[in-house]
FIBA-675943 format. One record per residue (C-alpha): residue in one letter; x, y, z. Coordinates in steps of 0.2 Angstrom, whole numbers, padded with zeros to 4 digits, always signed. Layout:
AXYZ ...
***
This chain:
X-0052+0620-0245 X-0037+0634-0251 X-0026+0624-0237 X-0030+0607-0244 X-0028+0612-0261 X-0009+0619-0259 X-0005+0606-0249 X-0010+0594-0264 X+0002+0603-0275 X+0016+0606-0261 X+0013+0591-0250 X+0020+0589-0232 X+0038+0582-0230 X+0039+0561-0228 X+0054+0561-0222 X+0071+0575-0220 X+0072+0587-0234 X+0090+0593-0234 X+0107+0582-0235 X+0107+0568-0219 X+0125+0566-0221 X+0135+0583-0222 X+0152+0578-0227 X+0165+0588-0237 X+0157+0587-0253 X+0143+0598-0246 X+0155+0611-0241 X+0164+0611-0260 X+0145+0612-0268 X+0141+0626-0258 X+0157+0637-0260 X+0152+0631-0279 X+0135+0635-0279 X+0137+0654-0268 X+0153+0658-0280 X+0141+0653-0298 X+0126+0664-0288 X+0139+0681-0285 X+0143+0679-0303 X+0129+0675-0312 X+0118+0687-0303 X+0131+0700-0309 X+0131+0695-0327 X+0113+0696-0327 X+0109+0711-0318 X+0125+0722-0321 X+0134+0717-0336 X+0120+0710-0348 X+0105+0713-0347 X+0100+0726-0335 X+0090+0730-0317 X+0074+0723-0322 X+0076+0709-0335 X+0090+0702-0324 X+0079+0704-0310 X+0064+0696-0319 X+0074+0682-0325 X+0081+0681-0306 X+0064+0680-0298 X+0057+0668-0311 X+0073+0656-0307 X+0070+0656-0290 X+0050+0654-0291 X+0055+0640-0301 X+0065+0632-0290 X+0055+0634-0273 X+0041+0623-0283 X+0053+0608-0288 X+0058+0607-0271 X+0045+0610-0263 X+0035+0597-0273 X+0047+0585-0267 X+0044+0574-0253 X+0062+0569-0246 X+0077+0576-0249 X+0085+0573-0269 X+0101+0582-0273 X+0095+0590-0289 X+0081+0600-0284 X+0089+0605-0268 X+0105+0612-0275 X+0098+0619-0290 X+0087+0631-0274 X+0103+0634-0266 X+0109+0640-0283 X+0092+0652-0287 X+0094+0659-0270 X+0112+0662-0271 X+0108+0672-0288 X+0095+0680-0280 X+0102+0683-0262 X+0116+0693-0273 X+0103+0702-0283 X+0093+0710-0270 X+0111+0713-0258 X+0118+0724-0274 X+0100+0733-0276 X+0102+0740-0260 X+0120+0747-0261 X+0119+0751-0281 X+0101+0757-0282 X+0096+0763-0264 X+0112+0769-0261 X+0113+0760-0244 X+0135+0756-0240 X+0140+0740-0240 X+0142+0740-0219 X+0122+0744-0220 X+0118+0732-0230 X+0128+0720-0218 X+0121+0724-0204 X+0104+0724-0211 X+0105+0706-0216 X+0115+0703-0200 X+0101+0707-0191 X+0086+0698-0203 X+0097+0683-0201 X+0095+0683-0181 X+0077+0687-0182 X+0077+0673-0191 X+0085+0660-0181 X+0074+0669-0166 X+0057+0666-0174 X+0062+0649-0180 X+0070+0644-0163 X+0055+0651-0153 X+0044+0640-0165 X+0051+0623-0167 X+0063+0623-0152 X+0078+0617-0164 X+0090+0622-0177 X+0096+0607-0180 X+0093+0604-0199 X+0090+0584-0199 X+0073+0591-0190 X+0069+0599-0206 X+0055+0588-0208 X+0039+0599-0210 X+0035+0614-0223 X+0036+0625-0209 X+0053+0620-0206 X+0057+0621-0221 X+0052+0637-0225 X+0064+0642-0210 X+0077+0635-0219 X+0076+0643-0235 X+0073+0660-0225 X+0089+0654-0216 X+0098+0651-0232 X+0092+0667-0241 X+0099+0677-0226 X+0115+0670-0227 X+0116+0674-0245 X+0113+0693-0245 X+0123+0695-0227 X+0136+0685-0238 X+0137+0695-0254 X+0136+0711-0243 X+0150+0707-0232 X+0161+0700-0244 X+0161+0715-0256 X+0162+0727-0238 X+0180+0719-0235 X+0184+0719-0251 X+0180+0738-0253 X+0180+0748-0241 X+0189+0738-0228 X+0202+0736-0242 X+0208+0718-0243 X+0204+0716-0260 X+0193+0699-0268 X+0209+0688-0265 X+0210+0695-0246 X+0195+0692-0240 X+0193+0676-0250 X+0209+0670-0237 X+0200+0678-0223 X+0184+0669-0224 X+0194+0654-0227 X+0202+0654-0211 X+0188+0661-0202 X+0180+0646-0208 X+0190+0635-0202 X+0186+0642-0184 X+0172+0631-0180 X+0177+0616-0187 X+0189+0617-0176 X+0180+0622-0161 X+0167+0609-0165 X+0181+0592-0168 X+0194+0599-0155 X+0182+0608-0140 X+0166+0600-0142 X+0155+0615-0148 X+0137+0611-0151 X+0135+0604-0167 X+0119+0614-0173 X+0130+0630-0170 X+0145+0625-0177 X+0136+0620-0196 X+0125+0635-0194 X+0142+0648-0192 X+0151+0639-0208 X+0136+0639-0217 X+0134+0659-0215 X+0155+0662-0219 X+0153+0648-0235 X+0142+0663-0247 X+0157+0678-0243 X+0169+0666-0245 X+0162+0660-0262 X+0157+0676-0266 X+0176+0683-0263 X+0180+0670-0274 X+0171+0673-0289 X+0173+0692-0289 X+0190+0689-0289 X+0192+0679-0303 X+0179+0687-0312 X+0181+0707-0309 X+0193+0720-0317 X+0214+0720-0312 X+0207+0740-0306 X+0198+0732-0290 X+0208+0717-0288 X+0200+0704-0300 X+0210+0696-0312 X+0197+0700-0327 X+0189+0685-0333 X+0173+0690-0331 X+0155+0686-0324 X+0150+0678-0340 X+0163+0666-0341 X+0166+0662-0321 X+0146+0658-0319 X+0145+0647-0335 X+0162+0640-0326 X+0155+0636-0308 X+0138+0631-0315 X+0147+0616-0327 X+0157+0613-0311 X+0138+0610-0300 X+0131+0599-0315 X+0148+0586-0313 X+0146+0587-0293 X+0129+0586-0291 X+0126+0572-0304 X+0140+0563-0291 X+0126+0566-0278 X+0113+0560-0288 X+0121+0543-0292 X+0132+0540-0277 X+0119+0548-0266 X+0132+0551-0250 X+0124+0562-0244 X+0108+0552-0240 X+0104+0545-0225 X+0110+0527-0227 X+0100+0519-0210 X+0085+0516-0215 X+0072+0530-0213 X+0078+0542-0199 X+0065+0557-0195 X+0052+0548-0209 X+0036+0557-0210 X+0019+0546-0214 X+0010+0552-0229 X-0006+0562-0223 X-0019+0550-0231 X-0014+0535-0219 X-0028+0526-0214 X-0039+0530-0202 X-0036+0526-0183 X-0015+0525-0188 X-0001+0534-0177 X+0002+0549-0187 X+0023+0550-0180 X+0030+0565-0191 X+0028+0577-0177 X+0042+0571-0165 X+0051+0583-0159 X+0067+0573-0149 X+0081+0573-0162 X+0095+0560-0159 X+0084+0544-0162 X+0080+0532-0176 X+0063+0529-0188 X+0064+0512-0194 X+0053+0508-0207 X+0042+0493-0205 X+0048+0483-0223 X+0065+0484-0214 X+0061+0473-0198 X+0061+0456-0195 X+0042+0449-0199 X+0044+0439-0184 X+0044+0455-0172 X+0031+0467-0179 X+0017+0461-0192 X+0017+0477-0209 X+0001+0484-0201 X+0007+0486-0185 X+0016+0501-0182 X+0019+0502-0164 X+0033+0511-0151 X+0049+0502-0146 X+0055+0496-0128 X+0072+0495-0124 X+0081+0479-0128 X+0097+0473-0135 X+0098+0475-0154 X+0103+0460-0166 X+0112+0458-0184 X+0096+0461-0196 X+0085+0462-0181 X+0073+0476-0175 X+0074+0481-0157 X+0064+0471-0148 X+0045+0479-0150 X+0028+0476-0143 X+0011+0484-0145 X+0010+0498-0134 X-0007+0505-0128 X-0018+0517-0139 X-0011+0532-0126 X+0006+0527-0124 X+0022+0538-0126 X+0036+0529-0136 X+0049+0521-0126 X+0066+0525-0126 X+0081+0514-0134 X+0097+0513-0120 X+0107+0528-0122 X+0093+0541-0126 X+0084+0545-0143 X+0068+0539-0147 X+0065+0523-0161 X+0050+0524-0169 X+0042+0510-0181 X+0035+0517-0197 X+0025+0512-0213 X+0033+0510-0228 X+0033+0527-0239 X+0036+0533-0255 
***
């Protein structure tokens, strides 16, 4: 009954919960959102308010904004950035706990969250067999995620201030070194063919110290290498910067998957006797939703597996009723297609 009862508050997934299309403007929304997260955390906990109303008010953003996203069933860029944004601020607030409060140096603290960020990727590897983040189609996989993303926050926030500091390159330094460092496997993967899933998940980590190099620098004293114009300013800065960016996402939405329902999950109350097709694990396919095939190959209530066959301008593949036990077939070229209920 418990489990029922949080799932009617945090329902299961009905389709992909992060961005489908990671283009540049996902990369510039990061760096925002990690740079808004170094400084704001700071202003908060360090130059305002203190260790445990900053905290407070850090936890209660954060709790916040785990339930709007998690209450959502598909991915909407409001919800999932304004996370990215708590976690930054929080990633940063527990990374500068342990330096200024437990005393732990800044290469501890790095290799610390160098090291939860592997478990991290083990355990969730060793569950769900994929990294890949257009399978992020579960609450288990999404909870994966956000640990993912946490990780990479603190290691970030840790590792930025440990080149800054003790390795001496100063805010601006490292800012240009995680820039270039960055640029490594976007190389790698559109000039030698590195895995995608590996090349996303290194930028990823290197986007929080380089957001975060960027934000103490223009936010920190001239005596450590900033050019003073402080956390308060720089976080109400980055954050009127997400609001216009992320309103973009909001209305032009080119970050959604424009195919129609690739990796859709049905809703858990579909009738009796239905295929339930959330669960598939082969990435690299299509979910086509029944309202977008032609009536004449597959009747609404019929949601049934695909069989190789030439596609058509408007047109489904070509689909027939498979037997109750039958595996779905395969479209030429590999994948999967699966035909879905509509969903909401």
């Amino acid at each position: 009954m418990r489990v029922h009862a949080v799932r009617r508050i945090f329902p299961e997934p009905t389709a992909v919960k992060v961005p489908a299309q990671i283009t540049l403007i996902f990369w510039v929304v990061k760096v925002v959102t990690t740079a808004g997260g170094e400084a704001t955390s700071d202003f908060l906990s360090i130059d305002s308010l203190g260790r445990v109303v900053g905290g407070a008010i850090e936890v209660l953003l954060l709790v916040v904004a785990l339930a709007w996203q998690f209450r959502t069933r598909r991915y909407h860029a409001a919800p999932y950035w304004f996370l990215a944004y708590a976690v930054a601020v929080s990633g940063t607030g527990i990374a500068d706990f342990m330096h200024l409060y437990l005393g732990i140096p800044y290469a501890g603290t790095t290799v610390i969250w160098a090291v939860v960020l592997t478990a991290v990727f083990i355990t969730w590897y060793r569950s769900e067999r994929t990294l890949s983040i257009h399978s992020i189609t579960t609450t288990r996989r999404e909870l994966f995620y956000w640990a993912t993303v946490f990780s990479t926050f603190a290691l970030g926030t840790a590792l930025g201030d440990f080149t800054a500091t003790e390795v001496g390159l100063g805010y601006l330094g490292s800012a240009v070194l995680f820039f270039v460092v960055i640029l490594v496997p976007a190389l790698a993967w559109s000039k030698f063919g590195l895995n995608s899933v590996v090349a996303f998940w290194c930028a990823y980590v290197i986007t929080r110290p380089l957001g975060a190099s960027i934000a103490d620098y223009l936010s920190k004293p001239h005596s450590i290498s900033g050019i003073n114009l402080g956390d308060g300013p720089v976080a109400l800065g980055a954050v009127a910067v997400l609001v216009v960016l992320v309103g973009y996402l909001v209305i032009a939405r080119p970050d959604v998957q424009t195919r129609p329902g690739v990796h859709v999950r049905e809703h858990d109350d579909a009738p009796r006797g239905e295929s339930h097709l959330g669960r598939v694990r082969h990435l690299g396919g299509t979910t086509i939703a029944v309202r977008d095939l032609d009536p004449r190959a597959a009747p609404p209530e019929v949601v049934a597996g695909a069989t190789p066959g030439p596609r058509t301008t408007g047109t489904a593949p070509e689909v027939g009723t498979p037997p109750a036990d039958s595996r779905l077939g395969r479209p030429p070229g590999g994948g999967h297609v699966v035909i879905r209920r509509d969903v909401t």
